[in-house]
N, C-alpha and C positions, 0 to 999 in steps of 0.2 A: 179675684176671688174674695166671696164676704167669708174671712173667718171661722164665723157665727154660723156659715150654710155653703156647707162646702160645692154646693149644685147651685146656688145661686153666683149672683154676677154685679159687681157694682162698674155703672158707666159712668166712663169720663169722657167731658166735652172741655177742649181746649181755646181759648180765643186770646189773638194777639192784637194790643194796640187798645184804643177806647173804644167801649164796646157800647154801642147807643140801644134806642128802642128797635130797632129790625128784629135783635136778637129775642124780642119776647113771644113769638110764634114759637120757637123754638124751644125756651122753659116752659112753656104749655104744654109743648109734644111730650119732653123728657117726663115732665112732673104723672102725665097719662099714663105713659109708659107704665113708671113704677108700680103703676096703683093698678094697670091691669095684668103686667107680667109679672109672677112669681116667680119666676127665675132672675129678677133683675129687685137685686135687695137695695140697692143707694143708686146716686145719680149724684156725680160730684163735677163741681164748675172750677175752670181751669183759667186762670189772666195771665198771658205774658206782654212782656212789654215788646212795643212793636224796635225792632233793627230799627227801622228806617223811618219813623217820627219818633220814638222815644217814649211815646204813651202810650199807657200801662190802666188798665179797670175797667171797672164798670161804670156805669152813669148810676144817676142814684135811682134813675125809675129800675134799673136791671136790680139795680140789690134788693127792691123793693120788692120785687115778684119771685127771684131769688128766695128770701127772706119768707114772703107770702106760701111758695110751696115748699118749702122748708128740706133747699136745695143746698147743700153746703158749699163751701164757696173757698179758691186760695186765690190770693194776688201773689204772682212772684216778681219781684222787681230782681234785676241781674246788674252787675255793678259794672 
């Protein structure tokens, strides 16, 4: 829930391991989303680091489009 608008709704998208360019269909959809559902206030990007390679983010083209639709973004690195 946003806060700010208690009928609205902020989405999280989760991704584990190094996240290349496949994923930029997908910050196209999310970013559309925002702009045309009012009931959906943010759209937040989620990194976790993969169990079983150990790598963890984004590619720089992802932050870049990230960045572009002005998609907030966490890396969580686990120790």
């Amino acid at each position: 829930m946003d806060p700010n608008n208690p009928l609205a709704v902020i989405l999280h998208e989760a991704k584990e391991g190094f996240v290349t360019e496949r994923a930029l269909k997908q910050i196209e959809r999310d970013a559309a989303i925002r702009v045309r559902d009012d009931n959906v206030s943010e759209v937040v990007w989620h990194f976790f680091m993969s169990g079983t390679t150990g790598m963890v983010g984004p590619s720089q083209e992802i932050l870049d489009a990230l960045n572009h639709y002005n998609i907030p973004y966490y890396i969580h690195i686990t120790a």
